[in-house]
Every structure is written in C-alpha cells, then in structure tokens.
C-alpha positions, 0 to 999 in steps of 0.5 A: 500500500502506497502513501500518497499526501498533498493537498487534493487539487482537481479530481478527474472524469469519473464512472460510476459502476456498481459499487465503485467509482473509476477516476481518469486522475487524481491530482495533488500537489505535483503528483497526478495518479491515473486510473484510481478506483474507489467504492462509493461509500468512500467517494463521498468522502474524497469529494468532500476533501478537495482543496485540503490537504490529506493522504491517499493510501493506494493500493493495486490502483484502488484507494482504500484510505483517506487520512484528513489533516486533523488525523481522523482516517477512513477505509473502506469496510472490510470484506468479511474472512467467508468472503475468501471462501470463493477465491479460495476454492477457484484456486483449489478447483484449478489446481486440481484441474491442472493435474489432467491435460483436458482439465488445464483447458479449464483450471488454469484461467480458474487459477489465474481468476481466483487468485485475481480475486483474493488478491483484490479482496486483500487490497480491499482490506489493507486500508483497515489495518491503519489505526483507528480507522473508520470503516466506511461501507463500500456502497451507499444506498440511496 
C-alpha cells in the first residue's frame, strides 16, 4: 500500500459502476495518479476533501484510505474472512484441474481468476489495518 499526501487539487472524469467509482486522475500537489478506483461509500468522502490537504493510501490502483489533516482516517469496510471462501476454492478447483491435460483447458484461467480475486479482496482490506480507522461501507444506498 502506497502513501500518497498533498493537498487534493482537481479530481478527474469519473464512472460510476456498481459499487465503485473509476477516476481518469487524481491530482495533488505535483503528483497526478491515473486510473484510481474507489467504492462509493468512500467517494463521498474524497469529494468532500478537495482543496485540503490529506493522504491517499493506494493500493493495486484502488484507494482504500483517506487520512484528513486533523488525523481522523477512513477505509473502506472490510470484506468479511467467508468472503475468501470463493477465491479460495477457484484456486483449489484449478489446481486440481491442472493435474489432467483436458482439465488445464479449464483450471488454469480458474487459477489465474481466483487468485485475481483474493488478491483484490486483500487490497480491499489493507486500508483497515491503519489505526483507528473508520470503516466506511463500500456502497451507499440511496
């Protein structure tokens, strides 16, 4: 996970997807990000941050803190250790397939897609193991 701190100058074209939020650029101080993804929850948050000075934490292009200049930190909600059931046996299941030659056809891209899948869910969770951060839900309702 990568600090990134400045004062937040110019947020990029967005696209909202779902859950989450795709930024062209994030522009602080002299640094200009590319290509940032966050969720929706902590998207209100980073809006509310333009013109302050703050800290982005980053990680695999998706932003899973934000640290205000007084000291209060926000991450976006943990996905819960069930959540990694699923990666975990697409990793196992593409293992297995990977034995036979007419299985690897199938197990290899279902290796490649969990292991994509539990890497992104660690990203997730990175930005709660800073101290005293508030989850923030990944989605807002409305």
């Amino acid at each position: 996970m990568k600090a990134h701190e400045g004062v937040l100058k110019e947020l990029g074209e967005s696209t909202i997807d779902g859950p989450g939020v795709l930024y062209s650029y994030i522009e602080m101080d002299d640094v200009m990000l590319k290509k940032i993804a966050t969720f929706r929850g902590l998207n209100g948050k980073l809006e509310g941050a333009l013109g302050k000075r703050i800290t982005l934490y980053i990680n695999r292009n998706l932003l899973v803190a934000l640290k205000e200049a007084g000291g209060k930190t926000y991450c976006t909600e943990k996905i819960p250790t069930s959540g990694k059931f699923f990666p975990f046996l697409l990793v196992v299941l593409g293992i297995i397939l990977c034995l036979t030659i007419i299985g690897a056809i199938a197990g290899i891209p279902m290796l490649w897609f969990g292991w994509r899948i539990y890497k992104n869910i660690q990203a997730i969770n990175s930005g709660a193991s800073l101290p005293n951060a508030v989850e923030i839900p990944r989605d807002r309702y409305e």
